[in-house]
C-alpha positions in Angstrom: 7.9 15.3 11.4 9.1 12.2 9.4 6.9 11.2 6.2 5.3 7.9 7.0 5.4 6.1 3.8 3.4 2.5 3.0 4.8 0.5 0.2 2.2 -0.9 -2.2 2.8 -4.1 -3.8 4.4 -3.2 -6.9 6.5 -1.2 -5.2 7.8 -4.0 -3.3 8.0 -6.6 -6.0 10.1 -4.3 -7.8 12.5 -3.5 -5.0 13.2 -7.1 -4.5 13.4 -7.5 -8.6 16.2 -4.7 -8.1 14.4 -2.4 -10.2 17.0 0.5 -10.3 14.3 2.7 -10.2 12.1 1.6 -7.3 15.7 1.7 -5.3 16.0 4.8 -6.5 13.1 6.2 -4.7 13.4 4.2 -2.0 17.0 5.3 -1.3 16.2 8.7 -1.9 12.9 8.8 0.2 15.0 7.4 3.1 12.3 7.2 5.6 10.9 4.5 7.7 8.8 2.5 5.6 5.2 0.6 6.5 3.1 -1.5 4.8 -0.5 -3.5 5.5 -1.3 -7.0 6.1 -3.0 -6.7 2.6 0.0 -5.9 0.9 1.7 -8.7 3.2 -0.8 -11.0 1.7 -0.3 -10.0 -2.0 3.0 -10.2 -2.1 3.1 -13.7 -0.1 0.3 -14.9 -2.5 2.5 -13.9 -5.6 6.0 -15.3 -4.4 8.0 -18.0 -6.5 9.7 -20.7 -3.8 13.2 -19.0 -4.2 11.8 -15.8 -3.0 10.5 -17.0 0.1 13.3 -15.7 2.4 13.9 -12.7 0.7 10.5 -11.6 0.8 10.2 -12.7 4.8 13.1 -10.7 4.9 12.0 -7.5 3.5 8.4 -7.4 5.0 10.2 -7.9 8.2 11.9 -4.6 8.0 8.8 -3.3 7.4 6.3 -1.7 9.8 2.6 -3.5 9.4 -0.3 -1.7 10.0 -3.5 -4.0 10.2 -6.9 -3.6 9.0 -8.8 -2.2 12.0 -12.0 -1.2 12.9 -11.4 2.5 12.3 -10.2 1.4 8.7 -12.9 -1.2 7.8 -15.8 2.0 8.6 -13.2 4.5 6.9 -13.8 1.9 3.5 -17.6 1.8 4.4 -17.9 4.9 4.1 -15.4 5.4 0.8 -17.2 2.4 -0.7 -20.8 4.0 -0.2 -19.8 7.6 -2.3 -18.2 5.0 -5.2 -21.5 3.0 -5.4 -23.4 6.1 -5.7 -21.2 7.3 -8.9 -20.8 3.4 -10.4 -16.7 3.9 -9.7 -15.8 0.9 -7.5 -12.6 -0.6 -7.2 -11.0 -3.5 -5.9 -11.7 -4.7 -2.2 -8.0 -5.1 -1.6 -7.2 -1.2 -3.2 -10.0 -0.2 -1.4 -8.8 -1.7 2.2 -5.2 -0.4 1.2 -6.1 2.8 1.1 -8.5 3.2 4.0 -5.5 1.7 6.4 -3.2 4.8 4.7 -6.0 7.5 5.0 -6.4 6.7 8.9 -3.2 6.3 9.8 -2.1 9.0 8.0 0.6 6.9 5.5 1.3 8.2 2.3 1.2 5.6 -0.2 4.0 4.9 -2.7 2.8 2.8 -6.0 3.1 2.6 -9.2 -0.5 1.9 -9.4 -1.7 5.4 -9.8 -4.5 4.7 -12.1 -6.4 2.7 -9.4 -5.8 4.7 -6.3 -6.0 8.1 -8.5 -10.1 8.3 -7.8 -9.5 8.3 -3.8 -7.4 11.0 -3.4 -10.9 12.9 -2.7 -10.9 10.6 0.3 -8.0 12.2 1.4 -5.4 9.3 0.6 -1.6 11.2 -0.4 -0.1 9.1 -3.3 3.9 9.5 -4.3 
């Protein structure tokens, strides 16, 4: 069975930066690649004006996976257990990974340090 991989943000900012080694994973993962609307929307949010066709261009080769329902109770839940310890995060890391966890994406960042904490939610980082 092929790996479904999302590409965080940094991942993708640095792909279209031609980071020689961001392409370098990419290249070498070599799988079909998704990503979330959230992702979409940081990315967007970040862009300079000469950007704007390259980035339309790469997020269009990628497959989107939305924030459902089954996501938004899968963060409810996450978000609950990180209240009780005083460990939140982020809304947007926290949304990011709940779309991976339920759809079963492993998620490629460079962000470890934030996303670290959910792998005991059962999020796969690369």
């Amino acid at each position: 069975m092929d790996r479904k991989i999302c590409l965080d943000t940094n991942i993708i900012i640095d792909f279209l930066r031609k980071n020689p080694k961001t392409k370098r994973i990419i290249d070498n993962l070599g799988e079909e690649f998704y990503t979330t609307q959230i992702i979409t929307f940081e990315v967007w949010s970040g862009r300079l004006k000469h950007e704007e066709n390259m980035i339309k261009d790469m997020l269009g080769s990628l497959i989107k996976i939305d924030f459902n329902e089954n996501s938004a109770l899968k963060a409810g839940d996450i978000q609950m257990k990180l209240k009780e310890t005083g460990d939140l995060i982020d809304f947007r890391d926290l949304f990011i990974a709940s779309i991976c966890i339920v759809n079963d994406l492993e998620l490629l960042t460079n962000n470890k340090k934030h996303f670290e904490k959910l792998k005991k939610f059962g999020l796969k980082l690369i």
